[in-house]
C-alpha positions in Angstrom: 62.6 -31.9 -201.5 61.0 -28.8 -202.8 63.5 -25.8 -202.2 62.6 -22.5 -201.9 65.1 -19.8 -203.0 64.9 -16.4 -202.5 67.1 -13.4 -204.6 66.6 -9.5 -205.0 68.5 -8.5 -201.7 71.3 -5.8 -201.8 73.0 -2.6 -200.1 70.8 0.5 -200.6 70.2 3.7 -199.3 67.3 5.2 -197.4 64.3 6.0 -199.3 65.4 3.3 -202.1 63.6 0.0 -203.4 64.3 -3.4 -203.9 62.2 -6.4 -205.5 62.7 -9.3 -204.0 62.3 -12.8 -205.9 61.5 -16.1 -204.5 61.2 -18.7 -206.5 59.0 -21.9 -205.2 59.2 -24.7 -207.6 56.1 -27.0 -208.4 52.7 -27.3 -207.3 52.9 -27.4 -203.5 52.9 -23.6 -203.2 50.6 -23.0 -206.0 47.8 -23.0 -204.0 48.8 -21.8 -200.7 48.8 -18.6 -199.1 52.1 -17.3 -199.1 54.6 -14.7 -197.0 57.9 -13.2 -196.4 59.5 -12.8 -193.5 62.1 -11.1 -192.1 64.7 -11.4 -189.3 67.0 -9.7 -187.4 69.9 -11.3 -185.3 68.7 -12.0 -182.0 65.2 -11.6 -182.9 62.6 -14.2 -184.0 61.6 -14.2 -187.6 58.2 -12.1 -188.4 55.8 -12.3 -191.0 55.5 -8.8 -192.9 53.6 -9.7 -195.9 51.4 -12.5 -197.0 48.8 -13.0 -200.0 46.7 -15.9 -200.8 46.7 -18.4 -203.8 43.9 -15.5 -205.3 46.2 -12.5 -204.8 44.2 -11.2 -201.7 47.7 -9.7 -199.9 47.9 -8.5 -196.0 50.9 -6.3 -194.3 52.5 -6.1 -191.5 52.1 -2.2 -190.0 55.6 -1.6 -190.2 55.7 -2.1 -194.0 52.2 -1.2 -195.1 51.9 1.4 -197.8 55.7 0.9 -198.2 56.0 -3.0 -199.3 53.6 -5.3 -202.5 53.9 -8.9 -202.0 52.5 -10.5 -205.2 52.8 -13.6 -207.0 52.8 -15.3 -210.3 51.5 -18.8 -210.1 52.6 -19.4 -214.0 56.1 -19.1 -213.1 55.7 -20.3 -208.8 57.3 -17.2 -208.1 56.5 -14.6 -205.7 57.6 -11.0 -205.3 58.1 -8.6 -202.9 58.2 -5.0 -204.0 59.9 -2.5 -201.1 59.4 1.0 -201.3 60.9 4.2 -199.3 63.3 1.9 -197.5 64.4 2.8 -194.1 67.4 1.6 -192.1 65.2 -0.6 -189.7 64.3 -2.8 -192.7 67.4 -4.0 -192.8 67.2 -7.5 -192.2 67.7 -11.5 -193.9 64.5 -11.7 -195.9 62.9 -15.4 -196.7 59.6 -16.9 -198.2 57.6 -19.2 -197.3 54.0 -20.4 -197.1 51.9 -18.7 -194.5 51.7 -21.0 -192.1 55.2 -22.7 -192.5 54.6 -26.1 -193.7 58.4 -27.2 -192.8 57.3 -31.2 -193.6 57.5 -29.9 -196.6 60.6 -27.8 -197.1 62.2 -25.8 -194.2 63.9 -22.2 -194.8 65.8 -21.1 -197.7 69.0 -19.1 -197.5 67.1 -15.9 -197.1 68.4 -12.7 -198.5 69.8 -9.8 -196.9 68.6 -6.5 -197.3 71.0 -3.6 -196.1 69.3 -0.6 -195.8 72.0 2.3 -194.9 71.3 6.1 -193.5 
């Protein structure tokens, strides 16, 4: 089963950046529109950023003009570049396509993102 793994996460303060990595092995992704999303404990997991298999990208409000999502279908990887950090970003970040197709693969490990004050 196709596993997506995502990397970049880290401990850093207010007004930093991080690029996050997630790495989506073959050609199922390839051609989807894909997304991070991030969750908090307690709260359901929300799509912040999302860009099609052409590169057309869409934010969230809470992250746009802050946050790039891109991609590079040569290597099935996408990124997500986060600018000006703020403490309510912190949160366990994953990828996936935009819808979810978990028939295909379900969640990766995420990775946490620790934004301190």
């Amino acid at each position: 089963q196709v596993q997506l793994v995502e990397s970049g996460g880290g401990l850093v303060q207010a007004g930093g950046s991080l690029r996050l990595s997630c790495a989506a092995p073959g050609s199922t992704f390839r051609i989807r529109t894909m997304g991070w999303y991030r969750q908090t404990p307690g709260k359901q997991r929300d799509l912040i950023a999302a860009i099609t298999a052409v590169g057309s990208s869409d934010y969230a409000d809470s992250v746009k003009g802050r946050f790039t999502i891109s991609r590079d279908n040569t290597k099935n990887t996408v990124y997500l570049q986060m600018n000006s950090l703020k403490p309510e970003d912190t949160a366990v970040y994953y990828c996936h396509s935009n819808p979810p197709l978990l028939v295909i693969t379900n969640w990766g490990q995420g990775t946490q993102v620790t934004v301190s004050s």
